[in-house]
Backbone as CSV, one residue per row, in Angstrom:
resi,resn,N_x,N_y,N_z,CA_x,CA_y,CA_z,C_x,C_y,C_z
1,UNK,24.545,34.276,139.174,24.967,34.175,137.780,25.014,35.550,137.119
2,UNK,24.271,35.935,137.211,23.768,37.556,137.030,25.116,38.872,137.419
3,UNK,25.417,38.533,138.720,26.071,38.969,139.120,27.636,38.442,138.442
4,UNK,27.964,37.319,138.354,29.355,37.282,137.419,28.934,37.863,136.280
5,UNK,28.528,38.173,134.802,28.449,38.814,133.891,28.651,40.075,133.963
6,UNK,28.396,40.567,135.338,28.672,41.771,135.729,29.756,42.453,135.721
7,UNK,30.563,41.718,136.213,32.076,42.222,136.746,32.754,41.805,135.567
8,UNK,32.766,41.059,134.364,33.501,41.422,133.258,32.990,42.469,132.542
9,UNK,31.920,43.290,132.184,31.570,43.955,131.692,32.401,45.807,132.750
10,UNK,32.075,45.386,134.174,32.908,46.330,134.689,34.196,47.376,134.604
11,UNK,34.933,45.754,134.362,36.220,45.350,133.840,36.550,45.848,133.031
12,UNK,35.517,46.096,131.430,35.860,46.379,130.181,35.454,47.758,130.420
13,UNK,34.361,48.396,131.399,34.597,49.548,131.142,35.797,50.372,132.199
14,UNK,36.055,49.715,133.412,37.262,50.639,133.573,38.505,50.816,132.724
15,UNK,38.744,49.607,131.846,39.390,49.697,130.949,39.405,50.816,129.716
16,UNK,38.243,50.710,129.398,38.143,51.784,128.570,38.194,53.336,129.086
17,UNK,38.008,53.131,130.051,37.861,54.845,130.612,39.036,54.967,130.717
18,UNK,40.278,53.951,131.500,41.644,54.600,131.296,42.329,54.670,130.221
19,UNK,42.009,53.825,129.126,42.346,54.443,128.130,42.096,55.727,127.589
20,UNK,41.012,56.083,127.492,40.047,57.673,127.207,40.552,58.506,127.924
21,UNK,41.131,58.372,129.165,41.469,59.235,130.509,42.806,59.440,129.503
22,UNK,43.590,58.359,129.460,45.095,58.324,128.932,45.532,59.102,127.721
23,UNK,44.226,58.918,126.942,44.815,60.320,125.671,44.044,61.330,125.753
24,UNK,43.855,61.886,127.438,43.855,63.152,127.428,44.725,63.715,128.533
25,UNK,45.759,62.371,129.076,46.692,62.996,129.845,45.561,63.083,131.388
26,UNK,44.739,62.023,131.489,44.579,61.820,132.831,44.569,60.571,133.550
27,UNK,44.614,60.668,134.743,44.107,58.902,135.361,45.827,58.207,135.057
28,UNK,46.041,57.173,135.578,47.245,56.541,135.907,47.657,56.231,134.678
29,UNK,47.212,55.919,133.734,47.659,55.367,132.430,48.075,56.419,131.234
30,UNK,49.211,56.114,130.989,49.979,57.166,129.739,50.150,56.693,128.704
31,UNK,49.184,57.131,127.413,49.987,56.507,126.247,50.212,57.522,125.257
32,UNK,51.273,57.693,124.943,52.064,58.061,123.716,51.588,57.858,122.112
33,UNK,51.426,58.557,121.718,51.386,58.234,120.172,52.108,58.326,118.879
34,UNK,51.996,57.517,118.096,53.470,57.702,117.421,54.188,59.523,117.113
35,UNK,54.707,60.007,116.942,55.099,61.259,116.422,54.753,62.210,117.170
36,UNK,54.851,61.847,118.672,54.972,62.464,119.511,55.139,61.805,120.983
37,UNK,55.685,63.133,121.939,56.609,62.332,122.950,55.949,63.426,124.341
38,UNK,56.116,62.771,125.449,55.276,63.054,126.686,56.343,63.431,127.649
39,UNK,56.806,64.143,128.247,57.164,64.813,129.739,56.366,63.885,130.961
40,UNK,56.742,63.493,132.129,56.106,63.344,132.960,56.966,63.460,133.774
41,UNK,56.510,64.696,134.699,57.091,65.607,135.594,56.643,65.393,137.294
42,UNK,57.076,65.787,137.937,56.571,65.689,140.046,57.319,66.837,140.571
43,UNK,55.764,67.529,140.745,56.909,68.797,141.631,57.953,69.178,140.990
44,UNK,57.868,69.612,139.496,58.777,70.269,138.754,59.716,69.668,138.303
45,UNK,59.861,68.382,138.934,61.325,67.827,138.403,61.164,66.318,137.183
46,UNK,61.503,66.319,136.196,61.481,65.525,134.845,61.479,63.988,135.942
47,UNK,60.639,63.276,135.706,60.072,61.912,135.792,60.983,60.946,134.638
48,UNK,60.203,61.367,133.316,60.095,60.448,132.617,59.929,61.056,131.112
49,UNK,60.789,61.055,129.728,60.497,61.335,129.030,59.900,59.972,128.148
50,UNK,58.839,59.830,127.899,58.175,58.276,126.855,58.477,58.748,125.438
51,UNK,58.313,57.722,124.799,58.667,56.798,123.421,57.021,56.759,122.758
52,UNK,56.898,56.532,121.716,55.534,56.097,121.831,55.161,54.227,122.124
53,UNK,54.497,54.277,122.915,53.436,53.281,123.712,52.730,53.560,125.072
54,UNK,52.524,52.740,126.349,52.191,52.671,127.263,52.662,52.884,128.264
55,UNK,52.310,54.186,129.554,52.912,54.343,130.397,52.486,54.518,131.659
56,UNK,53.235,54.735,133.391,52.161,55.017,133.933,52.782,56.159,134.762
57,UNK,51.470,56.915,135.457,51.626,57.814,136.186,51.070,57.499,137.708
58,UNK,51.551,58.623,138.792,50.706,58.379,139.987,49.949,59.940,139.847
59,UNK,48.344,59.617,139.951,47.670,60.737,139.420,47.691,61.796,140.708
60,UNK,47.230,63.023,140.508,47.583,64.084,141.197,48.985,64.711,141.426
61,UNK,50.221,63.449,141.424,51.137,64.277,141.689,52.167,64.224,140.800
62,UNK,51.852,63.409,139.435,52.565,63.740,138.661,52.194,64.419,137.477
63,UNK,52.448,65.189,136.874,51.804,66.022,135.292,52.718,65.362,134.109
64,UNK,51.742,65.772,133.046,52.294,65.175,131.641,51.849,66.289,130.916
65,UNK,53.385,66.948,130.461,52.880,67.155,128.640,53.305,66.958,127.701
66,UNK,52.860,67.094,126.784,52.584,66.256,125.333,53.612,67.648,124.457
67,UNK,54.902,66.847,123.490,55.235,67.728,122.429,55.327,66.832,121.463
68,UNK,55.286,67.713,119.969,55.426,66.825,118.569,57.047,66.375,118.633
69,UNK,57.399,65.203,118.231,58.234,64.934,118.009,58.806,64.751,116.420
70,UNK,57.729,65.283,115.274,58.110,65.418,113.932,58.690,66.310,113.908
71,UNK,58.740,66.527,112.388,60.077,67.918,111.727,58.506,68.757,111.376
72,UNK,58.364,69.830,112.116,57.504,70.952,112.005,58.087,72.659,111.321
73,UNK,57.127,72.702,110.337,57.000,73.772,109.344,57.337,75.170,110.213
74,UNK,57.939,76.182,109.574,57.632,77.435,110.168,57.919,78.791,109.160
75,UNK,57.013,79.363,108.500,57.294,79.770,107.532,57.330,81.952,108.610
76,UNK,58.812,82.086,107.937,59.072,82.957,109.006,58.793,84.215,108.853
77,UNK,58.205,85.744,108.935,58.715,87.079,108.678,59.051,87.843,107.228
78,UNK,58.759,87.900,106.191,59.457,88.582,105.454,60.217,90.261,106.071
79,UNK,61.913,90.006,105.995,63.020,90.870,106.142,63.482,92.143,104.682
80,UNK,63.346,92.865,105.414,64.426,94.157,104.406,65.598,93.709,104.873
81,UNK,66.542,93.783,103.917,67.529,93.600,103.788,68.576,94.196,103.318
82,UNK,69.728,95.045,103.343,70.667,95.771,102.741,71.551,94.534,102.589
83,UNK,72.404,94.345,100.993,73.196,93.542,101.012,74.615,94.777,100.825
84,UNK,75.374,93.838,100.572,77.179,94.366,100.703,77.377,95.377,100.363
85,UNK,76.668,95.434,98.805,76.935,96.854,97.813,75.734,97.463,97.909
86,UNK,75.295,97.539,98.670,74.093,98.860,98.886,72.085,98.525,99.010
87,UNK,72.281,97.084,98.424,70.625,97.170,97.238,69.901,96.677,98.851
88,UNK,68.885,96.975,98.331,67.428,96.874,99.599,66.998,95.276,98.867
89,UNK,66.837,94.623,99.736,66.038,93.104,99.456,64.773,92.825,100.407
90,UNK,63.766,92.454,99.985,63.072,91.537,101.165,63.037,90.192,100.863
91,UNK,63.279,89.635,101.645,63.804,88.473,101.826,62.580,87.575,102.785
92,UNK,62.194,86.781,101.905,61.223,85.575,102.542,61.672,84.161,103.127
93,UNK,61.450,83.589,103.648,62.245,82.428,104.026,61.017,81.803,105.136
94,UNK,61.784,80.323,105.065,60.863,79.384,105.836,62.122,78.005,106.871
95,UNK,61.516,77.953,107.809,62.482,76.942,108.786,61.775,75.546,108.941
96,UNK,62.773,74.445,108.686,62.270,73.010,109.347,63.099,72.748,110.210
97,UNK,62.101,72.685,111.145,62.598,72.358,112.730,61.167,70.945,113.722
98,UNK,62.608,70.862,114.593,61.387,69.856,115.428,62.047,69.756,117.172
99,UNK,61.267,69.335,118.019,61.589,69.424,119.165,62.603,67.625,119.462
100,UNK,64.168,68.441,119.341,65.072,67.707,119.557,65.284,66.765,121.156
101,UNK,65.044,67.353,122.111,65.358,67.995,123.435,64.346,68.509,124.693
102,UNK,63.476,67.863,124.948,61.995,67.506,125.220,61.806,68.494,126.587
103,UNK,63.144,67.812,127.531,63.041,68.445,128.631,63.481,69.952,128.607
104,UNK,64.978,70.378,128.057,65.463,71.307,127.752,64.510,72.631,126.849
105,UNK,63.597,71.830,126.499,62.401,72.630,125.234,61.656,72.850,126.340
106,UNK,60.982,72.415,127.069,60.049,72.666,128.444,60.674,73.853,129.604
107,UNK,61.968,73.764,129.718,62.808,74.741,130.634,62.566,75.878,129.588
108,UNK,62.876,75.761,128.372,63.116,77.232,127.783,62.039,77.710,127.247
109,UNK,60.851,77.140,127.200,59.447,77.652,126.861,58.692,77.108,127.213
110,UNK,58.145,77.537,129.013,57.137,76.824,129.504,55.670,77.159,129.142
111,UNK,55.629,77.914,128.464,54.508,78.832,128.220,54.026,77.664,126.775
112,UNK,54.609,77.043,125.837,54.392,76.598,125.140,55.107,77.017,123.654
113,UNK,54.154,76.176,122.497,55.138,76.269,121.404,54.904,77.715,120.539
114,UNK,53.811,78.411,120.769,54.314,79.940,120.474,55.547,80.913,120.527
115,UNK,55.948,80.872,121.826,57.073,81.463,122.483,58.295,80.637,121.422
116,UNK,57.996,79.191,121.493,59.406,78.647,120.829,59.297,79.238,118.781
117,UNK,58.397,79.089,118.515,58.186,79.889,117.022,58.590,81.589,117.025
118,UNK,58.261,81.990,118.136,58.603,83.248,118.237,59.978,83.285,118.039
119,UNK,60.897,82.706,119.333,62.363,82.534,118.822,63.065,82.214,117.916
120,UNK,62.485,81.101,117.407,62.763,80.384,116.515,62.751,82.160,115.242
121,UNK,61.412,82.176,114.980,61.923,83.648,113.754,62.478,84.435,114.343
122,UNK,63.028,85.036,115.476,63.728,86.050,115.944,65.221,85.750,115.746
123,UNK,65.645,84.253,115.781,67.084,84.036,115.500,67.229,84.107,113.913
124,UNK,66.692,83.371,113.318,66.710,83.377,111.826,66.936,84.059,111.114
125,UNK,65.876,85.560,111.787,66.125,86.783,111.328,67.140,87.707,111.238
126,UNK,68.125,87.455,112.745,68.857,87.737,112.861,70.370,87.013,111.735
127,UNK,70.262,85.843,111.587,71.066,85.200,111.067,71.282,85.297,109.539
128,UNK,69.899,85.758,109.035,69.525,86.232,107.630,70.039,87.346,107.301
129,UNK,69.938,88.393,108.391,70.142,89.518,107.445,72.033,89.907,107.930
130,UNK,72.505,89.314,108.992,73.977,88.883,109.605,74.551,88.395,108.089
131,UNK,74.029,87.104,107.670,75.042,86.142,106.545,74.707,86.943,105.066
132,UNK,73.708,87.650,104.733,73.239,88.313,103.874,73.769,89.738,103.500
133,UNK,73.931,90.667,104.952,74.212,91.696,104.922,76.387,91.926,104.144
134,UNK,76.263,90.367,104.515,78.278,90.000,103.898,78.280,89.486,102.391
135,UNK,76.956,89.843,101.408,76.782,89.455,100.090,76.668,90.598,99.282
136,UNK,76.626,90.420,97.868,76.926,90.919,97.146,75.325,90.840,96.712
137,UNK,74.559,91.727,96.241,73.039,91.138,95.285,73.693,89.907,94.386
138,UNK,74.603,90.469,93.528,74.487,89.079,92.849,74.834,87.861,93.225
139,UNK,75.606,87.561,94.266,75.852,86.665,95.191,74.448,85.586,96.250
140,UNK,73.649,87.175,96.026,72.743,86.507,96.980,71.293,85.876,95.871
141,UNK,71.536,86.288,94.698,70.673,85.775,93.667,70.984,84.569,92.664
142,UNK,72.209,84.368,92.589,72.706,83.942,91.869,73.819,82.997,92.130
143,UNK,75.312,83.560,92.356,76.049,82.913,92.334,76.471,81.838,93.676
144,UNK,75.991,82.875,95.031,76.441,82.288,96.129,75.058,81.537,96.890
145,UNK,74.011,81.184,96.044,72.803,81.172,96.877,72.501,79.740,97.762
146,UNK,73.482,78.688,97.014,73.543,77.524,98.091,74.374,77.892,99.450
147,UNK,75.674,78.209,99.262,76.154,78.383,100.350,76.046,79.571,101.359
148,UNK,75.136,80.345,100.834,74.666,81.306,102.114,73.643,80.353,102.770
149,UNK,72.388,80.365,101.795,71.337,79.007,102.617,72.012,77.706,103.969
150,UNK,72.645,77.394,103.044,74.150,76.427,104.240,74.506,76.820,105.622
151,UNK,74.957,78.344,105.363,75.964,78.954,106.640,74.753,79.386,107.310
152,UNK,73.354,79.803,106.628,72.482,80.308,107.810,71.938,79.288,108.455
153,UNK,71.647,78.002,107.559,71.312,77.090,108.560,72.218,76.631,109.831
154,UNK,73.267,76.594,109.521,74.824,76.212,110.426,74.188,77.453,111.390
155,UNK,74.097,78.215,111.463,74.396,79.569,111.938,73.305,78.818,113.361
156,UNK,71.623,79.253,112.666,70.501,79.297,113.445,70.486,77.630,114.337
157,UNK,71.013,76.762,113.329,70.941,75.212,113.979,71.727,75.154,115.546
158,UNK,72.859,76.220,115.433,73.725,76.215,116.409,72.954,76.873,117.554
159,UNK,72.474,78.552,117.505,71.643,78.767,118.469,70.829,78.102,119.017
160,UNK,69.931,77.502,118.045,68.689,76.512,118.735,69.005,75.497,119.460
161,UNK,69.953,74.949,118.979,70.628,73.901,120.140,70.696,73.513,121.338
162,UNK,70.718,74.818,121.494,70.861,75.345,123.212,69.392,75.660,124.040
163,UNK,68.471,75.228,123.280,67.325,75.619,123.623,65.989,74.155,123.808
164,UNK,67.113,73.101,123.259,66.290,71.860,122.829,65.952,71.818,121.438
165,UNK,66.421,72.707,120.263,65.140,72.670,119.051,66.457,72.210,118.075
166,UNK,66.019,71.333,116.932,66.822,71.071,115.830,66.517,71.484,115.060
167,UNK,67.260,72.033,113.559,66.816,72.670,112.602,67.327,71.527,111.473
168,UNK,66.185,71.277,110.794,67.051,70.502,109.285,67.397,71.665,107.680
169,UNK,66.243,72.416,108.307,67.039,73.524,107.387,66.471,74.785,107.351
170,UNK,67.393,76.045,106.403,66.372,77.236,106.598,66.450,77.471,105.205
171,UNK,65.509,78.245,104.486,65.757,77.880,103.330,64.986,79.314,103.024
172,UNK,65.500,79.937,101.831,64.887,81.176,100.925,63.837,80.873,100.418
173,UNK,62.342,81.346,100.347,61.300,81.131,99.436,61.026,81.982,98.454
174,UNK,61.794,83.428,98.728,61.181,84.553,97.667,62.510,85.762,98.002
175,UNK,62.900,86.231,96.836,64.273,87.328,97.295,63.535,88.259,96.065
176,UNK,62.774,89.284,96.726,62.391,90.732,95.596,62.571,91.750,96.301
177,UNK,62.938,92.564,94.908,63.442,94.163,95.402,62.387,94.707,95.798
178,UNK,62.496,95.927,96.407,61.212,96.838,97.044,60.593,97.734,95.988
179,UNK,59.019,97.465,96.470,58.716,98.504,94.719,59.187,99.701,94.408
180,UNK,59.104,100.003,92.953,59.649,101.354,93.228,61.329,101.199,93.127
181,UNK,62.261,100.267,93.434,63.770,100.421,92.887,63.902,99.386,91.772
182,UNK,63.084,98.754,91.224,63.608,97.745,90.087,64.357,98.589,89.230
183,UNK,64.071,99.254,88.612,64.171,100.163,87.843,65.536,101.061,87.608
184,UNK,65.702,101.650,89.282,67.096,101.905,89.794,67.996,100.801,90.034
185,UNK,67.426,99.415,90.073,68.791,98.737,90.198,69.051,98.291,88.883
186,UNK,67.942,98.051,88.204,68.407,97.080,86.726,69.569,98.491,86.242
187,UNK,68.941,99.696,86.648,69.908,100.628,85.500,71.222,100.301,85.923
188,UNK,71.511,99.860,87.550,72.911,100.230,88.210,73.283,98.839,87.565
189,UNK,72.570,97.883,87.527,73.145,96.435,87.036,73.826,96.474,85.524
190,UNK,72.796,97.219,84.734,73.466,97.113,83.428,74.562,98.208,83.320
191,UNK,74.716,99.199,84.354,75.467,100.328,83.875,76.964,99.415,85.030
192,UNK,76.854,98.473,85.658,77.763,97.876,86.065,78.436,96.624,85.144
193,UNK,77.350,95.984,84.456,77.799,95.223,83.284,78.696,95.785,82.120
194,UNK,78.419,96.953,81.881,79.113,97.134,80.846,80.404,97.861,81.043
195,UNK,80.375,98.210,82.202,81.892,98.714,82.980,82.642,97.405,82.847
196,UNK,82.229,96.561,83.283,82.724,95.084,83.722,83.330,94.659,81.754
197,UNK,82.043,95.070,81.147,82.656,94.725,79.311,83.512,95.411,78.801
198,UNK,83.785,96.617,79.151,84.862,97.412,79.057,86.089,97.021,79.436
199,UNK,85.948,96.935,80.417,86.999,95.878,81.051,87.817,95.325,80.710
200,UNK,87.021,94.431,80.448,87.120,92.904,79.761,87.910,93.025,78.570
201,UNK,87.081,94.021,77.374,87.411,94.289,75.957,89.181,94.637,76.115
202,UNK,89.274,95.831,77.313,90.762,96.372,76.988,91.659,95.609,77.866
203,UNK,91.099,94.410,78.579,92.672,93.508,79.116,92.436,92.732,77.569
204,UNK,91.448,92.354,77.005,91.870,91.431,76.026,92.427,91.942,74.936
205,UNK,92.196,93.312,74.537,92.905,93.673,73.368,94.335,94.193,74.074
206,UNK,94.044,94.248,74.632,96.041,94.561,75.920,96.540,92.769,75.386
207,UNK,95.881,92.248,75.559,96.915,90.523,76.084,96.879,90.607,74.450
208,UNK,95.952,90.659,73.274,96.348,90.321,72.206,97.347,91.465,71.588
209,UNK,97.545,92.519,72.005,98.606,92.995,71.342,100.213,92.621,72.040
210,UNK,100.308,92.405,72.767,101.085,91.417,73.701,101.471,90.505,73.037
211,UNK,100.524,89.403,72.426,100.882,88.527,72.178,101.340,88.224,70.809
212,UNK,100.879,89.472,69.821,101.197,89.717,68.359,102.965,90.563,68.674
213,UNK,102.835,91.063,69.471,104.318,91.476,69.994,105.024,90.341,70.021
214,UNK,105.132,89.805,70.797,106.019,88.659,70.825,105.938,87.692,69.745
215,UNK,104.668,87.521,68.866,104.966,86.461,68.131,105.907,87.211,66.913
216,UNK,105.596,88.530,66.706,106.664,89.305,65.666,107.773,89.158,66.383
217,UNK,108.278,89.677,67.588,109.526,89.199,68.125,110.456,87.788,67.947
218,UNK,109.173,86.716,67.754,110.034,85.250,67.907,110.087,84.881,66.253
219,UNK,109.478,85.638,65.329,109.010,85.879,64.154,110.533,86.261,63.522
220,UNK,110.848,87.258,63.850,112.104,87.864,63.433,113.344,87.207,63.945
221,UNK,113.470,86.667,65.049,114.675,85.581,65.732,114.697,84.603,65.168
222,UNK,113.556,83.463,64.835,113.174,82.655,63.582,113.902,83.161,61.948
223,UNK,113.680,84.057,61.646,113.904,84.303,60.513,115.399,84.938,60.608
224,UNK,116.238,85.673,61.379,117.519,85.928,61.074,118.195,84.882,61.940
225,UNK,117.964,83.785,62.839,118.663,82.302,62.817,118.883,81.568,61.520
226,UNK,117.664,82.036,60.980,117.548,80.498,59.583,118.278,81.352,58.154
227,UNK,118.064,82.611,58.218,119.031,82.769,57.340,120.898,83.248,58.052
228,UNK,120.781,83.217,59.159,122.416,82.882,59.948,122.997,81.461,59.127
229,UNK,121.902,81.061,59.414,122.215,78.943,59.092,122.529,78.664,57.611
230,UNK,121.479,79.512,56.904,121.565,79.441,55.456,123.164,79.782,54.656
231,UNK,123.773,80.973,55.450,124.534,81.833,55.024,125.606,80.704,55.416
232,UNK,125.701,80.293,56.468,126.688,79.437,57.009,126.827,78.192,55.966
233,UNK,125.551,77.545,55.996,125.238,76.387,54.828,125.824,76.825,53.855
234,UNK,125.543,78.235,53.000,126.151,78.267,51.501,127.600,78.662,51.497
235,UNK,128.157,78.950,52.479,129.422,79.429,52.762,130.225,77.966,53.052
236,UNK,129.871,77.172,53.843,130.304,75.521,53.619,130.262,74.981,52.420
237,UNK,128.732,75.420,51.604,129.170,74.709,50.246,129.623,75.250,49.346
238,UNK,129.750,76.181,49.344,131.109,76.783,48.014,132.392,76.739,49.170
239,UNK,132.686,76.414,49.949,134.197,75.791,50.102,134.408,74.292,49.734
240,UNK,133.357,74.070,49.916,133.452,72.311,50.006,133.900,72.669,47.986
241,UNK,132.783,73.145,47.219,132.984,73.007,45.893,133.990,73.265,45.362
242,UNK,134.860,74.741,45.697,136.700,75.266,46.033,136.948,73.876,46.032
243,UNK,136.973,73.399,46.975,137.643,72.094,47.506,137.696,71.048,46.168
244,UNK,136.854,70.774,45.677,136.816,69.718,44.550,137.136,70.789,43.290
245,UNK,136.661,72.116,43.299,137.273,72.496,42.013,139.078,72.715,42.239
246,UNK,139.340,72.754,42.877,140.578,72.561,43.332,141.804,71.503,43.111
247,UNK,140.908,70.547,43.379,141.389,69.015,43.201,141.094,68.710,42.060
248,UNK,140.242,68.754,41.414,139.769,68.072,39.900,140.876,69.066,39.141
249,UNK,141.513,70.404,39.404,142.507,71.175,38.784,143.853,70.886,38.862
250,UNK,143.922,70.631,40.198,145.380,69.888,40.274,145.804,68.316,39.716
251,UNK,144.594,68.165,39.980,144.638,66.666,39.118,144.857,66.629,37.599
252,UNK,144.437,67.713,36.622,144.557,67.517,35.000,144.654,68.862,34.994
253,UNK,145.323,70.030,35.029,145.386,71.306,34.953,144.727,71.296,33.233
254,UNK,145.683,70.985,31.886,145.294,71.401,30.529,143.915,70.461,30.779
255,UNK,143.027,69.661,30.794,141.887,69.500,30.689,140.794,70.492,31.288
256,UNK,141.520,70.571,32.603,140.273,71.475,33.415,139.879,72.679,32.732
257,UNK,141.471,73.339,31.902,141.375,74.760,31.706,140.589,74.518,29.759
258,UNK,140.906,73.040,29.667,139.900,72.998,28.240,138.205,72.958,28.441
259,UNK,138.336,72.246,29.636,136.528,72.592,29.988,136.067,73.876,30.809
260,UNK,136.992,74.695,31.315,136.421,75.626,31.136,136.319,76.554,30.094
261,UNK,137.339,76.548,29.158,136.990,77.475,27.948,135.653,76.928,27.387
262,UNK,135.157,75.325,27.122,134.375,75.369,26.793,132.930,75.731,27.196
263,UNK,132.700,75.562,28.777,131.733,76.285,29.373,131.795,77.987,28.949
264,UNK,133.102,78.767,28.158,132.604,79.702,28.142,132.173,79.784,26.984
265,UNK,132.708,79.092,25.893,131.832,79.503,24.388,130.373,78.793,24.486
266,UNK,129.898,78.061,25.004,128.824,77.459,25.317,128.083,79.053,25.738
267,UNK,128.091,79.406,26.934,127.707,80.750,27.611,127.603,81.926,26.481
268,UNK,128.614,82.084,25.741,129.265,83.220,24.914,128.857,83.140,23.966
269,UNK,128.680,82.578,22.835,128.678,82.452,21.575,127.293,81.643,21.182
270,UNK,126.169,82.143,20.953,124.895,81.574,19.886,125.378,81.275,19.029
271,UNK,124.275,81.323,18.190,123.737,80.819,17.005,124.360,82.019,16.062
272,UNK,123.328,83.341,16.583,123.756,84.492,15.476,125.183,85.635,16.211
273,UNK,126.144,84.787,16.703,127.011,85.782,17.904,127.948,85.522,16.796
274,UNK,128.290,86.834,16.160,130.042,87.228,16.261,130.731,87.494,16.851
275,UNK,132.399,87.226,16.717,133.373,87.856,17.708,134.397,88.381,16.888
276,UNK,134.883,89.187,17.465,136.039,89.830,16.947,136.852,89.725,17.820
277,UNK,138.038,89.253,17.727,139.097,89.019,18.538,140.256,89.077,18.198
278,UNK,141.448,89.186,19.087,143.191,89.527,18.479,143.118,87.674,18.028
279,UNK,144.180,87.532,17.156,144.505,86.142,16.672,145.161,85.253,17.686
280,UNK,145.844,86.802,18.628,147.036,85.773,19.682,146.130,85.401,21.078
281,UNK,144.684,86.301,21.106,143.813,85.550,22.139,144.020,84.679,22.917
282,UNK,143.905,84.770,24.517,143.550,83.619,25.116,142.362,83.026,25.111
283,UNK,141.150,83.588,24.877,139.882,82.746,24.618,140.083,82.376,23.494
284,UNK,140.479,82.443,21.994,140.375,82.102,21.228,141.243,80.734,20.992
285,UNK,142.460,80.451,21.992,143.723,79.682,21.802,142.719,77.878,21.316
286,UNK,141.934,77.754,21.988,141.234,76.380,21.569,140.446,75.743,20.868
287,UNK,139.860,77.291,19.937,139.308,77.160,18.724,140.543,76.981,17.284
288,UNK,141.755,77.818,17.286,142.655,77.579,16.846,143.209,76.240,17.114
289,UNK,143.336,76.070,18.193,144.197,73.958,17.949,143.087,73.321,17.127
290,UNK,141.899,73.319,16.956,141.098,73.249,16.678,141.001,73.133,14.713
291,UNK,140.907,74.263,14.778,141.218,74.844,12.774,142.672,73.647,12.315
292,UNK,143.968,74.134,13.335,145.294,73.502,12.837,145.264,71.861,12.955
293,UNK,144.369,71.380,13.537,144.407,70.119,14.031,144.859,69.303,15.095
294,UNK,144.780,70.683,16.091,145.555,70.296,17.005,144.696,69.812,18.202
């Protein structure tokens, strides 16, 4: 009786020992843990890459090692930097990366994940001060600072590739001048700003005298059209008026020529106006029918 109680208790401890054996990568049993992934190799040649759970090995002649399979930190080097137009930068920056490529990551750094961090900042660096060195300072502070970040990641994601490693991104943490030139650049910045306002001031007072040009130009074409039109207009209507004084004359000649004499003594003659005139007068002829009763 004694003896059966035995052998389940046995039981539970070989069990447990291969488990214990198993997450340290010994004894037949392999297990995986989440957020990370296992190699199991024979005589150099890839076995088996695992998932996380349970696996097995034949001990002695096969090996296992263990890489992270998360997105791992790497905060890289601070770089001097010359950008386009001359200025000195150091340039800080940091990489998220993770082991894409398990077996391919094992061929290219058997030594371990030092060597791969090592590369890892040796490309970056290169790629930083490559996409950087084609900027402008203000480009690289300011205006262009997403899409350089972009092209260096494109850049370094592509090298690593080839190595097993993925990059999700590389990213700027700190862009300061070297001590000692603030001073020399703010002067070159503002003594470049105001070149740039100069500039500016004499295309715009160029385009506004330009444009006071031409509006006096369309100013004056405006104004000798409309009095062209006017002249034309009053020249139509004193013919048109010819025209009816014309007709209203031929129509009653002695009336017409009685209303105009009277439009002229109307015009001519007030209140306190004398005239002196011959008796046989033609202005006078209708004041006379007038006196005689005529």
């Amino acid at each position: 009786m004694r003896r059966l109680l035995i052998w389940p208790l046995v039981l539970i401890a070989v069990a447990v020992g291969l488990v214990a054996a198993a997450n340290f990568d010994l004894g037949p049993l392999v297990i995986t843990p989440e957020g990370r992934q296992k190699v199991i190799s024979r005589f150099n040649e890839v076995r088996k890459v695992t998932s996380p759970g349970a696996w097995y090995r034949i001990p002695l002649l096969d090996t296992v090692r263990t890489y992270e399979q998360r997105w791992l930190y790497l905060n890289t080097e601070a770089l001097p930097i010359q950008t386009r137009d001359g200025e000195q930068l150091i340039v800080d920056n940091y990489a998220i990366w993770r082991i894409d490529d398990p077996v391919l990551y094992q061929q290219s750094f058997p030594v371990g994940r030092k060597a791969a961090e090592e590369r890892i900042d040796r490309i970056v660096a290169d790629d930083v001060r490559e996409v950087i060195g084609r900027h402008t300072l203000e480009e690289v502070l300011r205006e262009k600072r997403g899409e350089i970040m972009s092209e260096i990641t494109g850049n370094t994601r592509e090298s690593l590739k080839r190595v097993g490693i993925g990059v999700a991104e590389i990213r700027i943490n700190r862009t300061e001048l070297p001590q000692g030139t603030e001073e020399s650049v703010y002067a070159r910045m503002k003594t470049e700003r105001e070149r740039l306002a100069r500039k500016n001031r004499a295309e715009g007072e160029e385009r506004a005298r330009r444009i006071r040009a031409e509006a006096d130009r369309d100013a004056r074409v405006i104004v000798a059209n409309a009095r062209r039109d006017a002249e034309i207009t009053r020249g139509q209507g004193d013919a048109e008026a010819t025209r009816i004084y014309a007709e209203a004359y031929s129509g009653d000649a002695d009336f017409y020529a009685f209303q105009r004499s009277l439009e002229a003594y109307r015009k001519t003659i007030g209140a306190e106006t004398t005239l002196v005139l011959s008796p046989d007068s033609e202005f006078f002829r209708f004041l006379q029918g007038t006196k005689n009763g005529k």
